[in-house]
Legacy VTK file of the C-alpha trace (Angstrom):
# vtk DataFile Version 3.0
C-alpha trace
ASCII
DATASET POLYDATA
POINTS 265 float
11.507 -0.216 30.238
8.059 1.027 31.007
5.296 1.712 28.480
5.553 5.716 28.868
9.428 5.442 28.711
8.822 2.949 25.198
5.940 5.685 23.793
8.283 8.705 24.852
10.972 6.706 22.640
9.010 6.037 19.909
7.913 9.614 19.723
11.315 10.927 19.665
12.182 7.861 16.649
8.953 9.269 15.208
10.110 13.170 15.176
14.118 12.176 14.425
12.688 10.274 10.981
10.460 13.316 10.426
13.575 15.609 10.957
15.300 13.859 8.338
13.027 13.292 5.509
11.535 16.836 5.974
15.070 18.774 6.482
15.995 18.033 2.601
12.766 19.259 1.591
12.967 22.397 3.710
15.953 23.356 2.567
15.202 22.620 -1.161
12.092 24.631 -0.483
13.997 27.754 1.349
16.789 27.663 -1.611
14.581 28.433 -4.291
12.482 31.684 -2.524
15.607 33.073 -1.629
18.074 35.450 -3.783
21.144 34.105 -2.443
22.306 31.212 -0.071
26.046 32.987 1.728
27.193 31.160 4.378
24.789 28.779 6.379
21.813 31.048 6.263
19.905 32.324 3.519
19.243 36.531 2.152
16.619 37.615 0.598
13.039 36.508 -0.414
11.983 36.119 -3.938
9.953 34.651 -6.729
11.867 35.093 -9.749
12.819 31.400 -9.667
9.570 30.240 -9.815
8.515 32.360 -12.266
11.280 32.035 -14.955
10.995 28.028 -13.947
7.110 28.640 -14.942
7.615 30.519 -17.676
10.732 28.987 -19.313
9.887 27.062 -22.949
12.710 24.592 -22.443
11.443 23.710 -19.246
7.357 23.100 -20.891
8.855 20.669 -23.234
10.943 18.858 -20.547
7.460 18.642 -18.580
5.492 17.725 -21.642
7.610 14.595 -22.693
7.850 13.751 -19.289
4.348 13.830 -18.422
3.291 11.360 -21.714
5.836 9.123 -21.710
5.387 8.555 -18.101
1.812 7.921 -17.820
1.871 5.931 -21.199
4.656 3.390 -19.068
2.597 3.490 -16.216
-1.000 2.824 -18.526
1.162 -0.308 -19.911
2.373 -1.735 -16.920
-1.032 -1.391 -15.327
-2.599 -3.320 -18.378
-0.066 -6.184 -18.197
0.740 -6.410 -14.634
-2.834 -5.712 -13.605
-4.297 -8.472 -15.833
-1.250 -10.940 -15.286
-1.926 -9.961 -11.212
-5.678 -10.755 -11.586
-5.230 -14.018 -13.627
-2.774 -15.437 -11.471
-4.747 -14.788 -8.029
-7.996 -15.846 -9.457
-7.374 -18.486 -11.725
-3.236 -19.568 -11.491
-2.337 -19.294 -8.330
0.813 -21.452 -8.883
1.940 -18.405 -10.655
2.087 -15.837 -8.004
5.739 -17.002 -6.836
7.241 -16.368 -10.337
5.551 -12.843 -10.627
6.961 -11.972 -6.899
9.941 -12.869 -8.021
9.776 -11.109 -11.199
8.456 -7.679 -9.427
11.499 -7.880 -7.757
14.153 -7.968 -10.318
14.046 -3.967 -11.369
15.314 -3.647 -7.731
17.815 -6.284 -8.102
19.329 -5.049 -11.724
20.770 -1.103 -11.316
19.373 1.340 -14.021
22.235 1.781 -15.366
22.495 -1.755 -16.577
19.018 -2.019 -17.760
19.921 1.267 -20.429
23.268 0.308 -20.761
21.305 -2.989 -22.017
18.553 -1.175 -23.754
21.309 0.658 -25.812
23.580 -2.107 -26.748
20.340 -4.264 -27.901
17.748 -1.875 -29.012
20.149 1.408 -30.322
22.742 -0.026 -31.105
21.642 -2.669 -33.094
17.914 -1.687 -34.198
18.255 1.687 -34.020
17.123 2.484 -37.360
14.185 0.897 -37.289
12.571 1.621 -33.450
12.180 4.914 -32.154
14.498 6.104 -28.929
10.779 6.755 -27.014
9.280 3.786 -27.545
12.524 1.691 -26.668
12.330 4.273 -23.405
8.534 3.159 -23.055
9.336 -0.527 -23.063
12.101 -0.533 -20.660
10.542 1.556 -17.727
7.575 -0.506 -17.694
8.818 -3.653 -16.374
10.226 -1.398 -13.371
7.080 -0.283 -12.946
5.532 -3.920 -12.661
6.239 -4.448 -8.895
3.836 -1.930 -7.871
1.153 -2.549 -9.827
1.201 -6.399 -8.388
1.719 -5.260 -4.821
-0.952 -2.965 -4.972
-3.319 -4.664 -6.820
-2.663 -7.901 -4.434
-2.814 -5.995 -1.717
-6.388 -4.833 -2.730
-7.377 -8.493 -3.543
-6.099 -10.289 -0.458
-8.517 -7.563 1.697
-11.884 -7.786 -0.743
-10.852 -12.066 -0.700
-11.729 -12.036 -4.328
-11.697 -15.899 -4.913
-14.667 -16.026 -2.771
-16.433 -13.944 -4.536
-16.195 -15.279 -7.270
-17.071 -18.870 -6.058
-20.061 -16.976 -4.758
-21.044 -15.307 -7.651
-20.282 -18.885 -9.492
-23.181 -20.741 -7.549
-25.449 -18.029 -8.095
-24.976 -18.647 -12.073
-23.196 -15.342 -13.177
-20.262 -15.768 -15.366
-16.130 -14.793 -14.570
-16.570 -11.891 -16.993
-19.272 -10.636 -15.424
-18.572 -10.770 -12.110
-15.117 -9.420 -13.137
-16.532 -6.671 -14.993
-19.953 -5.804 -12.518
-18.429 -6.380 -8.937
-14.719 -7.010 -9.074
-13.416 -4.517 -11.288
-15.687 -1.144 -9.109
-14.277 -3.070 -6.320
-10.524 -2.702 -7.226
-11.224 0.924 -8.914
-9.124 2.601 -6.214
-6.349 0.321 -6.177
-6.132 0.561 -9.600
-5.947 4.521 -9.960
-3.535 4.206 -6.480
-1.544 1.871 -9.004
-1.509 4.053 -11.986
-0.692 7.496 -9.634
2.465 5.481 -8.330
3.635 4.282 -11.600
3.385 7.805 -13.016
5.256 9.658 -10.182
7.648 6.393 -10.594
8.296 6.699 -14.226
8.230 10.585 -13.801
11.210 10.666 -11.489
13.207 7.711 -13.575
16.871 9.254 -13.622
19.388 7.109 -14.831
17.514 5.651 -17.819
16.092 8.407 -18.305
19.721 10.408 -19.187
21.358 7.616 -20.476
18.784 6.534 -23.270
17.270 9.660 -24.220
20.184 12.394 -23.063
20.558 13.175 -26.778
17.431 13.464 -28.435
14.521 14.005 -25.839
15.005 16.500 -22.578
13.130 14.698 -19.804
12.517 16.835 -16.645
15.085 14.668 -14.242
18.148 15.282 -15.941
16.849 18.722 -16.738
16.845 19.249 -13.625
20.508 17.728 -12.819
21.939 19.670 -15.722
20.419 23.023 -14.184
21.967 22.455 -10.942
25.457 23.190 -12.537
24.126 25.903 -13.763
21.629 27.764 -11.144
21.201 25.880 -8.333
17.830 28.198 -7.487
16.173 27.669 -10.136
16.866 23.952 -10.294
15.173 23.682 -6.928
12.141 26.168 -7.560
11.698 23.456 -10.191
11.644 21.040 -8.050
9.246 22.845 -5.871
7.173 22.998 -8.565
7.468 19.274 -9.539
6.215 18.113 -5.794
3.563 20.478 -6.055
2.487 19.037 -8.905
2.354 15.238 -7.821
1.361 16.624 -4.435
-1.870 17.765 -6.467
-2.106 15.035 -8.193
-1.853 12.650 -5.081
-4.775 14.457 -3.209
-7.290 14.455 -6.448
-7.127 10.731 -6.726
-7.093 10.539 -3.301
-10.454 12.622 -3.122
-11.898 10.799 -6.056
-11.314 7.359 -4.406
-12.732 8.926 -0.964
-15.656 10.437 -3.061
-16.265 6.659 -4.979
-16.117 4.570 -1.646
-19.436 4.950 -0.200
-20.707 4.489 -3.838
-19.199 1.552 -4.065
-19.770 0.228 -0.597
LINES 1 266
265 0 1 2 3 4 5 6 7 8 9 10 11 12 13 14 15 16 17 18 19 20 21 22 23 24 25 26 27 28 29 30 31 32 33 34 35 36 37 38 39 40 41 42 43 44 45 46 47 48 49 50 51 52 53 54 55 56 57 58 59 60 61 62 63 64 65 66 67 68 69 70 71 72 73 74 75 76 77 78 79 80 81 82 83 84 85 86 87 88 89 90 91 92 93 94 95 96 97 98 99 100 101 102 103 104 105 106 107 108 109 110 111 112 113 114 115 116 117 118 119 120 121 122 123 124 125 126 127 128 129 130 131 132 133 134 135 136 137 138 139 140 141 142 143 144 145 146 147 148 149 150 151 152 153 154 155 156 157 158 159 160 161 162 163 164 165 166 167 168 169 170 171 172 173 174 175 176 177 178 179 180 181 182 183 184 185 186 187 188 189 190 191 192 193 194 195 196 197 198 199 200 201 202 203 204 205 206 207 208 209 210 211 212 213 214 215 216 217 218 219 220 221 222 223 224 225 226 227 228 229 230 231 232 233 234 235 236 237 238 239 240 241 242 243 244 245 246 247 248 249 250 251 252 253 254 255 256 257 258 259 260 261 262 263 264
């Protein structure tokens, strides 16, 4: 094959994998502006769905405990797997094999084991004494472990942090302070990329989510599935709304890392 047949190829690889992430979207998107779906096609234009979905109380509170409990797993796991990430590259690196095998066991064990779990242990047995949230708090954190390592030794293996440290070392400046005056500015956009992912991560938990808190606390995932049943267009101008909001998100942290890097360069 020659090289304009292999780029024509991967063009059309590259618009068929476009196509089919994108066509879910689109149709998500087209489903809640329109009044009705009949048929394969569908009538009418509207933005009712949006606007009760904006304006709906059950939905604010779905958002609100959502948006907390989320960024208060993803705050955790970036304080625990962040420092245990740093320590172990810097000063243990015997250690790294154990924590890249422990980032990989919330893919390994479903969600629906880890709350089955969480409920037979932590419910069932202590329920009394620990609060449903916090028992939700502690078990989406470790899932939210893997990227906070990845990305955070990602970030290190490019700035080859162990160097500078040894550098910093012969010039007679402390670990803490080179950790705290040149590595830590260093890694500042790694660890807000880190925090961003664990937030959308935690954010769009399902299964745990449903399982551990489905009685007491309405998160906005199974809010979501339970409006479906219900009206399907307003379940999907929510989630219109909910990419829109990450999507936001996403580009102010991106344009407050792209804002910080000559600063820090």
């Amino acid at each position: 094959m020659t090289t304009p047949s292999i780029f024509r190829a991967s063009r059309l690889a590259l618009g068929l994998l476009l196509l089919l992430v994108l066509l879910p979207l689109l149709a998500v998107a087209v489903y809640a502006f329109s009044e009705q779906w009949v048929g394969l096609l569908p009538q009418g234009a509207t933005l009712a769905w949006l606007r009760e979905a904006l304006l709906d109380a059950r939905i604010h509170a779905a958002v609100w405990h959502t948006a907390w409990l989320s960024l208060l797993s993803a705050l955790l796991a970036l304080l625990l797997g962040g420092g245990t990430s740093l320590w172990a590259r810097l000063s243990a690196p015997r250690l790294l094999a154990l924590l890249d095998a422990l980032a990989l066991l919330p893919y390994a064990i479903p969600p629906v084991v880890m709350a089955i779990g969480a409920l037979e242990l932590f419910v069932g047995r202590w329920g009394a004494v620990l609060n449903v949230q916090v028992v939700y708090v502690a078990v989406i954190t470790p899932t939210l472990l893997a990227l906070v390592h990845k990305t955070l030794g990602a970030a290190l293996q490019q700035l080859d942090a162990r160097q500078l440290l040894e550098a910093g070392r012969t010039l007679g400046a402390s670990d803490g302070l080179l950790l705290w005056r040149v590595l830590l500015p260093l890694l500042r956009p790694a660890l807000a990329t880190s925090l961003v992912l664990g937030w959308i991560a935690g954010a769009t938990e399902f299964a745990i989510a449903n399982l551990l808190l489905g009685g007491s606390v309405e998160l906005l995932q199974p809010l979501i599935n339970s409006m479906r049943g219900i009206n399907g267009h307003q379940a999907a101008a929510l989630i219109v709304l909910t990419l829109a909001l990450m999507l936001a998100v996403s580009l102010l942290v991106q344009t407050w890392i792209s804002w910080n890097r000559p600063r820090n360069s």
